[in-house]
N, CA, C and O atoms as a GROMACS GRO file, in nm:
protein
  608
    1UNK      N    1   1.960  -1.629   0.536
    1UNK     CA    2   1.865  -1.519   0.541
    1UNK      C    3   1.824  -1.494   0.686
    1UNK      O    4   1.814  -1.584   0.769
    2UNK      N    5   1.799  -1.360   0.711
    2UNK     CA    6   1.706  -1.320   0.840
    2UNK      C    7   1.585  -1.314   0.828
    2UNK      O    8   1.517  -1.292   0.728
    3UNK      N    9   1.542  -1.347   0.989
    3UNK     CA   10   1.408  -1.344   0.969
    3UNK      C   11   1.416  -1.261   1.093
    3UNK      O   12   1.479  -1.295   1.194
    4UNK      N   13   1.322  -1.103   1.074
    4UNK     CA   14   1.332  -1.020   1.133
    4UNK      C   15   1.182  -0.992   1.232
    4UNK      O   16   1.081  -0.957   1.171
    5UNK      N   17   1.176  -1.007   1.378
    5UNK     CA   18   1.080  -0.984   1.452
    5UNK      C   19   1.010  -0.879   1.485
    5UNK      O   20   1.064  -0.770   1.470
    6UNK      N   21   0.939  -0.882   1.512
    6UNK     CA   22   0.856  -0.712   1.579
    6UNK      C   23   0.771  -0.795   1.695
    6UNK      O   24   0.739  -0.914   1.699
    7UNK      N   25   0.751  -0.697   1.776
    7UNK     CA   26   0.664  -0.713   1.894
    7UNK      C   27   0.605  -0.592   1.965
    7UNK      O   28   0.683  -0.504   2.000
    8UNK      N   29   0.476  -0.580   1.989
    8UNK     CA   30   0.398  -0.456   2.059
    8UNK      C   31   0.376  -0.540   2.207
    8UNK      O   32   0.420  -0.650   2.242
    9UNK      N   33   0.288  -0.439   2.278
    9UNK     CA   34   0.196  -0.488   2.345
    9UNK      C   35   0.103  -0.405   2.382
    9UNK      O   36   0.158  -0.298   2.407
   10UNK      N   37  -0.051  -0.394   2.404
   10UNK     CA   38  -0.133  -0.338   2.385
   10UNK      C   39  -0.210  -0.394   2.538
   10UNK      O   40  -0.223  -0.516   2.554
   11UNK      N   41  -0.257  -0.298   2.643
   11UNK     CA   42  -0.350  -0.316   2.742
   11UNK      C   43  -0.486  -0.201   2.721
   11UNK      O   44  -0.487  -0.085   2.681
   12UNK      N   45  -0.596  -0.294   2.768
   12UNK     CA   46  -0.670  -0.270   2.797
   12UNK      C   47  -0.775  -0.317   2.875
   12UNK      O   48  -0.812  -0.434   2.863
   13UNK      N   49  -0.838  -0.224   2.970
   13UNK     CA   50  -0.947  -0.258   3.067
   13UNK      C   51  -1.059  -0.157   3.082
   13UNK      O   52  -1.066  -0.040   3.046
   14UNK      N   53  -1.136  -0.230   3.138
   14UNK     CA   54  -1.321  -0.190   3.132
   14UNK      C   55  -1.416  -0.290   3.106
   14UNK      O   56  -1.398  -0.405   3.147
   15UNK      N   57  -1.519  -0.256   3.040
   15UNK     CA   58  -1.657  -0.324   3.062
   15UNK      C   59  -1.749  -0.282   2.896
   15UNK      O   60  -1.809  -0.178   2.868
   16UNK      N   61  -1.738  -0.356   2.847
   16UNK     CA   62  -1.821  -0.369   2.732
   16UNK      C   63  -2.002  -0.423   2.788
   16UNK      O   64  -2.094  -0.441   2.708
   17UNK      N   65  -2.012  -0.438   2.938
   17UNK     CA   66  -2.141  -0.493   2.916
   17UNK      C   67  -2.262  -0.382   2.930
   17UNK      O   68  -2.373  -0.430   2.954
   18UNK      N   69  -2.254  -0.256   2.918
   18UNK     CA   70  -2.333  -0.135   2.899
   18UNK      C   71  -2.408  -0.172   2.724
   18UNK      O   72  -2.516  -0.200   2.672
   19UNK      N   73  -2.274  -0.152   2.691
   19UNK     CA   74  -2.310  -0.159   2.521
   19UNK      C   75  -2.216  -0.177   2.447
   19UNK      O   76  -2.108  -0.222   2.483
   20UNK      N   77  -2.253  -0.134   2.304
   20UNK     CA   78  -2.134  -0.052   2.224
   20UNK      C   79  -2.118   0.061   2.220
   20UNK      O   80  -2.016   0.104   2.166
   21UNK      N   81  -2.188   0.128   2.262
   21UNK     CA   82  -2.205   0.284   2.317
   21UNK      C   83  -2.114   0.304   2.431
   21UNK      O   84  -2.011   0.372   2.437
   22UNK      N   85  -2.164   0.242   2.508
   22UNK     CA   86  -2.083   0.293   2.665
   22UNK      C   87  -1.927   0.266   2.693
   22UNK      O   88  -1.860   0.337   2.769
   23UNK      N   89  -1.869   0.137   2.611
   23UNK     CA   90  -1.711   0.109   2.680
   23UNK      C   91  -1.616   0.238   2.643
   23UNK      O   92  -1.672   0.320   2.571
   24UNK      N   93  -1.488   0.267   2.679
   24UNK     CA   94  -1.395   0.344   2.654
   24UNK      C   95  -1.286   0.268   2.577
   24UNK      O   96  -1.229   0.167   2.616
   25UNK      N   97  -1.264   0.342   2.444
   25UNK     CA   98  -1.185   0.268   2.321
   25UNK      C   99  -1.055   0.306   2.394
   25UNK      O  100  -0.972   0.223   2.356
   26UNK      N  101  -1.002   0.384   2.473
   26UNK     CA  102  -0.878   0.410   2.511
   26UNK      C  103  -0.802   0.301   2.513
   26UNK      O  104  -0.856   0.196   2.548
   27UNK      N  105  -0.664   0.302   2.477
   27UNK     CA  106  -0.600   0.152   2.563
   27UNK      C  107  -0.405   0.217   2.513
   27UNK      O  108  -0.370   0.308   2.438
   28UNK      N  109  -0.309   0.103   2.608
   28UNK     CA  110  -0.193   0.146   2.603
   28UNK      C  111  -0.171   0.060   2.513
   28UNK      O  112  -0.234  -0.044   2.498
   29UNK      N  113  -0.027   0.121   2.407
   29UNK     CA  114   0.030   0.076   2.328
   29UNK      C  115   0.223   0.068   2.348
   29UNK      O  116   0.287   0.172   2.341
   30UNK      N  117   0.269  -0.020   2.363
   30UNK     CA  118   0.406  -0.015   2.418
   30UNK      C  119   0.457  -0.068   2.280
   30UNK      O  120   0.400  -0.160   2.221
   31UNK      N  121   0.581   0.005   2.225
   31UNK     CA  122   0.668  -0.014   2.145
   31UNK      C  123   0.807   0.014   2.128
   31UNK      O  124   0.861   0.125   2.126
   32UNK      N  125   0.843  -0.064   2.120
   32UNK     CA  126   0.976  -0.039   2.162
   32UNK      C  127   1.045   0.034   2.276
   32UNK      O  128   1.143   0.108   2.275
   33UNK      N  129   0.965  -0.008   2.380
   33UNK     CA  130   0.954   0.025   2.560
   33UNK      C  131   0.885   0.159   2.538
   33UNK      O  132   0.861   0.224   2.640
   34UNK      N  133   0.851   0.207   2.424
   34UNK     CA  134   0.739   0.340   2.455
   34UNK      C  135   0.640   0.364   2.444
   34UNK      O  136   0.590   0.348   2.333
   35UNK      N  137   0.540   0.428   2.580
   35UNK     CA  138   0.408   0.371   2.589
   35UNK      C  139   0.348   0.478   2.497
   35UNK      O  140   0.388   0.594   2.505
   36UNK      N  141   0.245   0.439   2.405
   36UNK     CA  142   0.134   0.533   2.346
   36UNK      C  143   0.020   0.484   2.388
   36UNK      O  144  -0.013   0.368   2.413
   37UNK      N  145  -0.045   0.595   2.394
   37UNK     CA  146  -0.209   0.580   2.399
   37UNK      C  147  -0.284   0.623   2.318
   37UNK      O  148  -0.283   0.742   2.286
   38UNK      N  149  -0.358   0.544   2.274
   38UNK     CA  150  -0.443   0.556   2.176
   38UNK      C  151  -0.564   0.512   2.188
   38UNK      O  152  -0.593   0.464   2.297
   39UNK      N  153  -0.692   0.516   2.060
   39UNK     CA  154  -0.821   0.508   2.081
   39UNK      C  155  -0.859   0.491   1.916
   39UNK      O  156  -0.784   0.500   1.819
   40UNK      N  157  -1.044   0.454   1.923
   40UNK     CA  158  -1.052   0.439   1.812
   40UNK      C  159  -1.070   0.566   1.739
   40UNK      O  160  -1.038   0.658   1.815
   41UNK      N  161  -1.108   0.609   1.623
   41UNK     CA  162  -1.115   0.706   1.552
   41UNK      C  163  -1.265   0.731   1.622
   41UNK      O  164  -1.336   0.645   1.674
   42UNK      N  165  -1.295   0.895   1.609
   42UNK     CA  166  -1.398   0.976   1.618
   42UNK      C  167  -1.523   0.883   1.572
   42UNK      O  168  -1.600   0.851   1.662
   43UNK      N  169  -1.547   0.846   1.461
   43UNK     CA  170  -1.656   0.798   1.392
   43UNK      C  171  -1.680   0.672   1.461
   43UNK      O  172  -1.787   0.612   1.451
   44UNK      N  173  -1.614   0.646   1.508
   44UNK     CA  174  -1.657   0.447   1.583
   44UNK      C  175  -1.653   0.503   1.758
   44UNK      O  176  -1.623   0.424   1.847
   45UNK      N  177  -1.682   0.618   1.780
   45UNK     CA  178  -1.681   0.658   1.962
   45UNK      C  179  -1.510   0.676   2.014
   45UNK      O  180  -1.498   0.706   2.133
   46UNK      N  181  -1.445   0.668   1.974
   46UNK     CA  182  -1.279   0.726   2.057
   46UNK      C  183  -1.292   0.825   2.071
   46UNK      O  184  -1.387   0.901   2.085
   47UNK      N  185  -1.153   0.833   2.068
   47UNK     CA  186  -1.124   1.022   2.207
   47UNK      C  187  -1.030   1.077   2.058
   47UNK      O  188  -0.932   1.011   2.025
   48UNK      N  189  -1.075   1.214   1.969
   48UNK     CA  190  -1.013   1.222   1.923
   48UNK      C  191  -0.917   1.320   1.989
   48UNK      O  192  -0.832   1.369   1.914
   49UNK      N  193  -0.916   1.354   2.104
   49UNK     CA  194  -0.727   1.385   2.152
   49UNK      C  195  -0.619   1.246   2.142
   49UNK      O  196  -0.507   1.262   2.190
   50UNK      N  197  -0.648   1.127   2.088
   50UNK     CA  198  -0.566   1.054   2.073
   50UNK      C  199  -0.569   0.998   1.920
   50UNK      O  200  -0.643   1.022   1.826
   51UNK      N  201  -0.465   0.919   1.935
   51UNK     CA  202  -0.394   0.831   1.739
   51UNK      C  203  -0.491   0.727   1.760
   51UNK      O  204  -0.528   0.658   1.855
   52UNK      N  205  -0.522   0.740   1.620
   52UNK     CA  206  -0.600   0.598   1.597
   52UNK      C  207  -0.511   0.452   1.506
   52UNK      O  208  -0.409   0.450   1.438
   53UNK      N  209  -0.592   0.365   1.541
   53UNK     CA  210  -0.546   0.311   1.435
   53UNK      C  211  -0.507   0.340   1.307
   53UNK      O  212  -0.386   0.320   1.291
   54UNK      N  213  -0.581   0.391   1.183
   54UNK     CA  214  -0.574   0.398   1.073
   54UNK      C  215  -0.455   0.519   1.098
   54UNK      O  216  -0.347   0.496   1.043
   55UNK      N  217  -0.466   0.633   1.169
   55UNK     CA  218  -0.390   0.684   1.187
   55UNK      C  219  -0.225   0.623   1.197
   55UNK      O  220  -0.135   0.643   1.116
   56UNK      N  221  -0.221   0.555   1.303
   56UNK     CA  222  -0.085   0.486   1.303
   56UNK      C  223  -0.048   0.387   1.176
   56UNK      O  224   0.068   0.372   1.136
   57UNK      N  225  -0.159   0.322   1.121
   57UNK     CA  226  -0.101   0.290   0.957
   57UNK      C  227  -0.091   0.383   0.878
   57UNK      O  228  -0.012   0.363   0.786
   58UNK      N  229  -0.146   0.486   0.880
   58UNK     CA  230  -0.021   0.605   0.791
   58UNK      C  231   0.105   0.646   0.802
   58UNK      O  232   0.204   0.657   0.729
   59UNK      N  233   0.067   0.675   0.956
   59UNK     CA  234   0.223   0.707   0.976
   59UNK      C  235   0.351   0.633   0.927
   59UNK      O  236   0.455   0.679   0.880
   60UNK      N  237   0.303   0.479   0.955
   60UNK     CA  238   0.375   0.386   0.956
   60UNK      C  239   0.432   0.412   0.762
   60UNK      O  240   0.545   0.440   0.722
   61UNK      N  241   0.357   0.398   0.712
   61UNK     CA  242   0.334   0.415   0.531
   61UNK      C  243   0.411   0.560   0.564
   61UNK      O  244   0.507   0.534   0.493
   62UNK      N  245   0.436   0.665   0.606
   62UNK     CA  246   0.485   0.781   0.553
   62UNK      C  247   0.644   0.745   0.601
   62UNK      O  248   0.751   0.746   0.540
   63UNK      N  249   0.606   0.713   0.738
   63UNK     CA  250   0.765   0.714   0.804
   63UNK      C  251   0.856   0.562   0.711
   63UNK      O  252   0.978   0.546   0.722
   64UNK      N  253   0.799   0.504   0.657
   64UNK     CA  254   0.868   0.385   0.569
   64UNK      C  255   0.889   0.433   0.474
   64UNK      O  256   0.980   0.386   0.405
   65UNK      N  257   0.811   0.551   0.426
   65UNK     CA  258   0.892   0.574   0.274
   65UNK      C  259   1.016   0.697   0.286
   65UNK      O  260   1.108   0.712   0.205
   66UNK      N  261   0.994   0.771   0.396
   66UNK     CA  262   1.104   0.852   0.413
   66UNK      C  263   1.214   0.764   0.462
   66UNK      O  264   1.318   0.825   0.485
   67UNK      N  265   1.217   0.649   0.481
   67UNK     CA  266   1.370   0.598   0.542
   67UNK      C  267   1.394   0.553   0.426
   67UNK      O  268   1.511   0.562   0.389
   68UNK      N  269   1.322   0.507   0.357
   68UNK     CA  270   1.319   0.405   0.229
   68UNK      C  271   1.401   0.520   0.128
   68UNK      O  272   1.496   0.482   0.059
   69UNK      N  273   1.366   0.626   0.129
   69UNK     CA  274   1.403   0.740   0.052
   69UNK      C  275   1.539   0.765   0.064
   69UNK      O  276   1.624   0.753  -0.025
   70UNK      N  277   1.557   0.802   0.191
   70UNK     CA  278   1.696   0.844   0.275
   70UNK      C  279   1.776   0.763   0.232
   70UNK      O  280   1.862   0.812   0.159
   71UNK      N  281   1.782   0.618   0.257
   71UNK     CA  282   1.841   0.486   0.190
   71UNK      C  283   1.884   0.512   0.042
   71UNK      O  284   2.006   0.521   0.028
   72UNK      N  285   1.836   0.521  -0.032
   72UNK     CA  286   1.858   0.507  -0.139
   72UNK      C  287   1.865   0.668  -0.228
   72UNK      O  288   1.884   0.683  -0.349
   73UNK      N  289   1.850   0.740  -0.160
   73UNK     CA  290   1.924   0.885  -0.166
   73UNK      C  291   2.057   0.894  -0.166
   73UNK      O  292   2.135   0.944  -0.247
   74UNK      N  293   2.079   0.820  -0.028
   74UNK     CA  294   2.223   0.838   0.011
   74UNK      C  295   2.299   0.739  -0.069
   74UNK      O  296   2.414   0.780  -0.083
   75UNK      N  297   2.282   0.642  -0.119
   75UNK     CA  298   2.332   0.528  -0.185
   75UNK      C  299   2.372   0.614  -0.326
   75UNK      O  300   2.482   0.608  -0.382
   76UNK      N  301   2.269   0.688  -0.366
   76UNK     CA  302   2.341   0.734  -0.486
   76UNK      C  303   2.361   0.885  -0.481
   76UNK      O  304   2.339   0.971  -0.566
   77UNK      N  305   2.416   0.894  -0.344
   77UNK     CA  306   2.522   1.047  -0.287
   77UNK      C  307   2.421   1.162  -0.366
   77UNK      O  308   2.450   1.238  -0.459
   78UNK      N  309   2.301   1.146  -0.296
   78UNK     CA  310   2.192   1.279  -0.343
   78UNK      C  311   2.217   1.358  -0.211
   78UNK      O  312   2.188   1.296  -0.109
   79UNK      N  313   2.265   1.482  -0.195
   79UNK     CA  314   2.179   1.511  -0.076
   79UNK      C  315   2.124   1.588  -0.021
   79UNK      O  316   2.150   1.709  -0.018
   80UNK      N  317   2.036   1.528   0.034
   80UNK     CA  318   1.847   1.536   0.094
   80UNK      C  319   1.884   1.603   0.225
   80UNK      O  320   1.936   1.538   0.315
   81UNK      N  321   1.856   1.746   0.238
   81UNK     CA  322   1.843   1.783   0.359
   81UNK      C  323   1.736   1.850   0.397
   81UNK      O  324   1.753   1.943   0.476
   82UNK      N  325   1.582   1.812   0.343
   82UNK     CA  326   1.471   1.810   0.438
   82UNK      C  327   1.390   1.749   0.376
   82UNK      O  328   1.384   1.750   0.253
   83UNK      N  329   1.320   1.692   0.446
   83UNK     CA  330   1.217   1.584   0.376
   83UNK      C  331   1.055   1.635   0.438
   83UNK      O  332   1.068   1.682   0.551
   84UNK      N  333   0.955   1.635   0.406
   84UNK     CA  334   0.846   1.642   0.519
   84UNK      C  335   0.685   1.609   0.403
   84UNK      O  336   0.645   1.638   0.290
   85UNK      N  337   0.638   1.527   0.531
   85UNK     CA  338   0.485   1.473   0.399
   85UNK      C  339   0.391   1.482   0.473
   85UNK      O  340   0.372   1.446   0.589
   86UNK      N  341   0.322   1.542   0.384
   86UNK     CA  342   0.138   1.581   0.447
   86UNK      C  343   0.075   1.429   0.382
   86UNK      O  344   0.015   1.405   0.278
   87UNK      N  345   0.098   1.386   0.438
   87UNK     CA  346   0.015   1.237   0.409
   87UNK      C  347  -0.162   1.207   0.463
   87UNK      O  348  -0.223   1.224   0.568
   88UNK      N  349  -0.191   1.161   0.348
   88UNK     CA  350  -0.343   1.187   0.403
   88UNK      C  351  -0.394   0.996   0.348
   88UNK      O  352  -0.337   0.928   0.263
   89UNK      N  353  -0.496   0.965   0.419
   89UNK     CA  354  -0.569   0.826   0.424
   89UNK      C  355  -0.717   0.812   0.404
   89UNK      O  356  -0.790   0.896   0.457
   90UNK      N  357  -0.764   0.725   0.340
   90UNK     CA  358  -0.885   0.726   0.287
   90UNK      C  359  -0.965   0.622   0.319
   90UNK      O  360  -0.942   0.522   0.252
   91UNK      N  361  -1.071   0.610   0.419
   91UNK     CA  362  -1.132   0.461   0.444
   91UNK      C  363  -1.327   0.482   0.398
   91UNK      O  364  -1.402   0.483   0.495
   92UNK      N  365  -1.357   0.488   0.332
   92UNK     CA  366  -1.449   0.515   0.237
   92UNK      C  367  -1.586   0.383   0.309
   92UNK      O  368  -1.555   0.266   0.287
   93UNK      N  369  -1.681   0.396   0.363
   93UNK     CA  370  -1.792   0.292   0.451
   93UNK      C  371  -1.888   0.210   0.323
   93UNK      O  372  -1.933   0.096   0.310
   94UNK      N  373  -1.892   0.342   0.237
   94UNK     CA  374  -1.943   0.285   0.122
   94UNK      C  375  -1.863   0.194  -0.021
   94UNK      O  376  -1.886   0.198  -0.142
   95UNK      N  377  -1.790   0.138   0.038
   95UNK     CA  378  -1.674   0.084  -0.060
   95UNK      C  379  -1.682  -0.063   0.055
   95UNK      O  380  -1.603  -0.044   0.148
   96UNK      N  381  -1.739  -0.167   0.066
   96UNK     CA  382  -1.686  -0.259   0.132
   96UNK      C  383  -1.599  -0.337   0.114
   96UNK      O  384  -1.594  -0.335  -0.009
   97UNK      N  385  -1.507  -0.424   0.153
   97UNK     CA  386  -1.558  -0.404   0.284
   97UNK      C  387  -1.511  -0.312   0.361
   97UNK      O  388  -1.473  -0.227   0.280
   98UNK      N  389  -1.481  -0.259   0.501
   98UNK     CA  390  -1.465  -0.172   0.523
   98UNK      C  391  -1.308  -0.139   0.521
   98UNK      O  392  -1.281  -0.253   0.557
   99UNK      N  393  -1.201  -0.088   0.511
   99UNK     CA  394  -1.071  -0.082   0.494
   99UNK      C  395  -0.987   0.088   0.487
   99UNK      O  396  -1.047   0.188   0.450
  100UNK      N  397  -0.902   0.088   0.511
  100UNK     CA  398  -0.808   0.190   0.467
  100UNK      C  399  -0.777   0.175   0.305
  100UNK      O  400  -0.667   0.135   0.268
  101UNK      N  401  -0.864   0.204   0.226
  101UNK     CA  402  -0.825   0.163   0.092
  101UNK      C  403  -0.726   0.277  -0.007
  101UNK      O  404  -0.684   0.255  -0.121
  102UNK      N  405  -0.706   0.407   0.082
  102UNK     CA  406  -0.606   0.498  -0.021
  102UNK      C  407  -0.558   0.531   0.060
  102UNK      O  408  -0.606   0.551   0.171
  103UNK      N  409  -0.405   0.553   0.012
  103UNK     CA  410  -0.304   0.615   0.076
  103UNK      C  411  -0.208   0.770  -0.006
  103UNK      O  412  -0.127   0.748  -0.096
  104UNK      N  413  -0.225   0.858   0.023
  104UNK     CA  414  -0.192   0.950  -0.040
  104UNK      C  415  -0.012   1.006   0.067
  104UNK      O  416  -0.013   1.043   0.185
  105UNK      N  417   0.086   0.998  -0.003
  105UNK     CA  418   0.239   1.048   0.068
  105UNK      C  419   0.240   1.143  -0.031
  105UNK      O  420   0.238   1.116  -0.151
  106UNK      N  421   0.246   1.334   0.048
  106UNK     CA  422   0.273   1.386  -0.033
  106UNK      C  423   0.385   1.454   0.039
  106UNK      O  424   0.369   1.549   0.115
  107UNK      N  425   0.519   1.388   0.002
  107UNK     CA  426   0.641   1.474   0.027
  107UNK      C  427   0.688   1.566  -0.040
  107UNK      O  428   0.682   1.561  -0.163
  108UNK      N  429   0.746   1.673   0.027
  108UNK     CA  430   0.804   1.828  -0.017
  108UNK      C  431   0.961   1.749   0.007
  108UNK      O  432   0.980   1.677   0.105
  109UNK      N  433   1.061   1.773  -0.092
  109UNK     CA  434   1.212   1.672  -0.045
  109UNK      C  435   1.267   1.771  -0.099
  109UNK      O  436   1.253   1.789  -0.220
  110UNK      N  437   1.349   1.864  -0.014
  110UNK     CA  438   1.438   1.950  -0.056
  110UNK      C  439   1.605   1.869  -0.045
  110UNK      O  440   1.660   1.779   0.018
  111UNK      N  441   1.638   1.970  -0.153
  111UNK     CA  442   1.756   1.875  -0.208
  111UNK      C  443   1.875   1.980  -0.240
  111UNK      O  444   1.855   2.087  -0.296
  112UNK      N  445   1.984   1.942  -0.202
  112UNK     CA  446   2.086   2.043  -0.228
  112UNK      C  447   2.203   1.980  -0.339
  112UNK      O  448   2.254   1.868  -0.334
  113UNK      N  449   2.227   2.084  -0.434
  113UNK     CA  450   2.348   2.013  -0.500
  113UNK      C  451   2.278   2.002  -0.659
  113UNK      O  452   2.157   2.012  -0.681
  114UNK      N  453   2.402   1.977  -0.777
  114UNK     CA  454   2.333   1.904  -0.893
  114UNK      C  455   2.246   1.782  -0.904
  114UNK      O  456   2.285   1.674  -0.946
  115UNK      N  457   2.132   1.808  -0.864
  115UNK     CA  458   2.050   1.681  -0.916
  115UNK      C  459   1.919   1.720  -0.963
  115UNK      O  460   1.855   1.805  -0.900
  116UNK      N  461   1.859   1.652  -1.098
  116UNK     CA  462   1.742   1.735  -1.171
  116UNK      C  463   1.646   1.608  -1.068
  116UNK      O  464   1.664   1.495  -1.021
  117UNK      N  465   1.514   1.739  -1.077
  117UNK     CA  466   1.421   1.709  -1.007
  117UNK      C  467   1.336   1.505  -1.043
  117UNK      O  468   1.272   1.422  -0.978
  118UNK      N  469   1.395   1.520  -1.190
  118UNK     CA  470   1.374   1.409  -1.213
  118UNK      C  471   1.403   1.272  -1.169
  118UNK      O  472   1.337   1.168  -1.169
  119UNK      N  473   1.545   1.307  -1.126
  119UNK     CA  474   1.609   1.194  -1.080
  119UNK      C  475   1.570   1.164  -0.879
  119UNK      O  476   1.578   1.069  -0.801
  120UNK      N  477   1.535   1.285  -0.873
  120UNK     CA  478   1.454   1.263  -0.726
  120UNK      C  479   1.331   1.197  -0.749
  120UNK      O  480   1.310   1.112  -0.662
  121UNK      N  481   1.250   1.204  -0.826
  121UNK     CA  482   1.161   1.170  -0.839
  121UNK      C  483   1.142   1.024  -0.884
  121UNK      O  484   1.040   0.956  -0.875
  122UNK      N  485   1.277   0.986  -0.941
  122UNK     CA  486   1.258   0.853  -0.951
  122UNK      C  487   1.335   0.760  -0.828
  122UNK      O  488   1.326   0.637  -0.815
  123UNK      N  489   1.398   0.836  -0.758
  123UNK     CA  490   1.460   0.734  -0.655
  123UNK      C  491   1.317   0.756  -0.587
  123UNK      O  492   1.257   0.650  -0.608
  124UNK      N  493   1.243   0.832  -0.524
  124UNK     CA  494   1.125   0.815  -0.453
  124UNK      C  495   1.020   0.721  -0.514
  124UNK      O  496   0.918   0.680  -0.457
  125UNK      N  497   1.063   0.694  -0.646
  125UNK     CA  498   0.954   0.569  -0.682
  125UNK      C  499   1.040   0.440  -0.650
  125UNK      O  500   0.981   0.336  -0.620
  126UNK      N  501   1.122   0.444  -0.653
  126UNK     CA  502   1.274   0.302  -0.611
  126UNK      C  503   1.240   0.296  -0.490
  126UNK      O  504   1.234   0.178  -0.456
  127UNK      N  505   1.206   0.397  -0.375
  127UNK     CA  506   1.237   0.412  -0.231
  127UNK      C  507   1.058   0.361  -0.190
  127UNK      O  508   1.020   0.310  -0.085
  128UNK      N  509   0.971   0.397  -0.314
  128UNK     CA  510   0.878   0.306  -0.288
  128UNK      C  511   0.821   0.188  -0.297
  128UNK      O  512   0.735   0.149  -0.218
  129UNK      N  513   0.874   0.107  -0.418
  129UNK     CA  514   0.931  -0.027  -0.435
  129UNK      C  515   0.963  -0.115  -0.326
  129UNK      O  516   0.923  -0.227  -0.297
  130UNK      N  517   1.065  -0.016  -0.262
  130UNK     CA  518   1.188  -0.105  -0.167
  130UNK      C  519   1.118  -0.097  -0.010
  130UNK      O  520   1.170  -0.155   0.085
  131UNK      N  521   0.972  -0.003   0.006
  131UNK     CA  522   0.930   0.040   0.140
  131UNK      C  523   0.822  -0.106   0.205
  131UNK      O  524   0.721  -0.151   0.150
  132UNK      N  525   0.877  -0.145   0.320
  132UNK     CA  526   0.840  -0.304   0.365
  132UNK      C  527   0.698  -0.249   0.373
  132UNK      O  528   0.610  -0.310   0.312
  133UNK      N  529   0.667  -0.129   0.448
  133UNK     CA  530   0.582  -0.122   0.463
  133UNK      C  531   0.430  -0.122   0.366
  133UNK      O  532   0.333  -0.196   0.377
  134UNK      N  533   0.455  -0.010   0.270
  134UNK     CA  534   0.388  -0.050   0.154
  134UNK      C  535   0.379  -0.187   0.084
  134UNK      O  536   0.271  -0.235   0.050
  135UNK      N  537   0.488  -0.242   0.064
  135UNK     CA  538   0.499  -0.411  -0.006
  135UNK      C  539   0.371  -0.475   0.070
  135UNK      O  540   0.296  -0.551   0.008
  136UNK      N  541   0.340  -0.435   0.242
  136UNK     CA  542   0.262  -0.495   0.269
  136UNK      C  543   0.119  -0.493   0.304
  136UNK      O  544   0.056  -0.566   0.380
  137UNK      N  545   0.078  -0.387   0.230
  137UNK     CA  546  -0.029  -0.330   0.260
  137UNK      C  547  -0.129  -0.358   0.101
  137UNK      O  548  -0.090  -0.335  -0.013
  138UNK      N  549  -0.296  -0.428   0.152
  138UNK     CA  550  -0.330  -0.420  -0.009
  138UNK      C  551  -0.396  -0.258  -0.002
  138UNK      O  552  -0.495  -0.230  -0.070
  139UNK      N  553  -0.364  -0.210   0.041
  139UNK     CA  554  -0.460  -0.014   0.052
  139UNK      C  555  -0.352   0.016  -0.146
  139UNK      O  556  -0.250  -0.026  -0.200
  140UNK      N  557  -0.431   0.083  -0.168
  140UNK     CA  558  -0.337   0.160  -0.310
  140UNK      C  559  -0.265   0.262  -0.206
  140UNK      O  560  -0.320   0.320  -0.112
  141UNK      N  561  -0.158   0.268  -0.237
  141UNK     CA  562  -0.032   0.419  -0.155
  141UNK      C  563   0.046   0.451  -0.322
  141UNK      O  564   0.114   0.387  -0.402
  142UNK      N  565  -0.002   0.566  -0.314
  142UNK     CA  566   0.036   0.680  -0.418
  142UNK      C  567   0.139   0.821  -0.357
  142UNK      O  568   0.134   0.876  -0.248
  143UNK      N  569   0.207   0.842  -0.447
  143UNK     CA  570   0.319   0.968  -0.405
  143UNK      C  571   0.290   1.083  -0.525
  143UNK      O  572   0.297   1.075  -0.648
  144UNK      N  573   0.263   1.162  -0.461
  144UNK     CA  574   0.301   1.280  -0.503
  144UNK      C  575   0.370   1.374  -0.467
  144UNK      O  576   0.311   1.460  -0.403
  145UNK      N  577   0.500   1.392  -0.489
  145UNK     CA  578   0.617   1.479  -0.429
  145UNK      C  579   0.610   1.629  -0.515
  145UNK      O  580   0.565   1.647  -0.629
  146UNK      N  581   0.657   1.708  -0.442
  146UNK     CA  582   0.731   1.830  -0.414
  146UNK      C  583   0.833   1.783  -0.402
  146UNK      O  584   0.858   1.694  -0.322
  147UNK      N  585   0.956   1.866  -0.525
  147UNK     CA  586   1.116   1.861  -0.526
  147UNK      C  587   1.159   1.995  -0.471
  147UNK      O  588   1.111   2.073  -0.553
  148UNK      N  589   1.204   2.047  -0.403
  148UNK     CA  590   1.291   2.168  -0.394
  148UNK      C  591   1.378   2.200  -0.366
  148UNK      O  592   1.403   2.142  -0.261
  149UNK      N  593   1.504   2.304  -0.408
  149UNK     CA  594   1.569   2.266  -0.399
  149UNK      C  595   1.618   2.376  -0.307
  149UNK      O  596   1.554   2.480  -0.296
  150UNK      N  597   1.770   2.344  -0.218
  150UNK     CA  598   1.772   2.428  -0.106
  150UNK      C  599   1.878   2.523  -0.156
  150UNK      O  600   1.973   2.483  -0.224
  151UNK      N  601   1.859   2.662  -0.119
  151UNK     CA  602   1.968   2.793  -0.134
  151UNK      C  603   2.103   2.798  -0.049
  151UNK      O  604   2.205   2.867  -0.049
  152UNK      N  605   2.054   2.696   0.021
  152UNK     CA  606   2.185   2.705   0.090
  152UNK      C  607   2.340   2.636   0.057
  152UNK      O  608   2.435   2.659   0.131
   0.00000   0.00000   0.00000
């Protein structure tokens, strides 16, 4: 078996001794040699011209189920030529403790060729099964897809 690594790295500098008010949440995020910058969300003082955390665990949850999808699309010769999800996240203050506790993926998966909408709909529940990312998250992540299919 493999055992498969990941590695970030994250800088930051300044001065927390003003307050919790005063420091700057900004900081660099390097992944896979590419730098992001990011901050905390609006509600805790960040810069919302930048990704937040919770933000980047969605993404992470949307962009895992579209590969997860693709995978096992292609495995059973569906094919998927556009995929796209308005994915939305839910961290609720009054629900403790505090957490990202819903995850909503709502993909539109246009699809060309004989295949009933049904059977898309169930490889996207297979493709969510099989998504590392979800497996590892305790947040609930729910799908609600859009099938369509393409004229071309």
């Amino acid at each position: 078996m493999t055992t498969h690594r990941y590695a970030t790295a994250l800088d930051w500098s300044g001065s927390t001794g003003a307050g919790y008010e005063a420091y700057d949440r900004t900081h660099a995020l390097e992944v896979s040699g590419v730098e992001l910058c990011a901050s905390a969300d609006v509600a805790f003082r960040g810069d919302a011209s930048l990704p937040n955390p919770e933000e980047l665990l969605l993404a992470a949850a949307s962009s895992c189920q579209l590969l997860s999808f693709l995978a096992v699309a292609a495995t059973a010769r569906i094919d998927v030529v556009d995929y796209r999800d308005d994915a939305r996240a839910v961290m609720d203050e009054a629900d403790p403790p505090l957490r990202v506790g819903r995850i909503v993926l709502r993909p539109t998966v246009t699809v060309r060729g004989e295949v009933s909408e049904e059977r898309v709909r169930h490889l996207l529940e297979v493709a969510h099964r099989e998504c590392f990312i979800a497996r590892s998250l305790t947040s609930e992540v729910t799908i609600e897809p859009t099938v369509v299919r393409s004229v071309r």
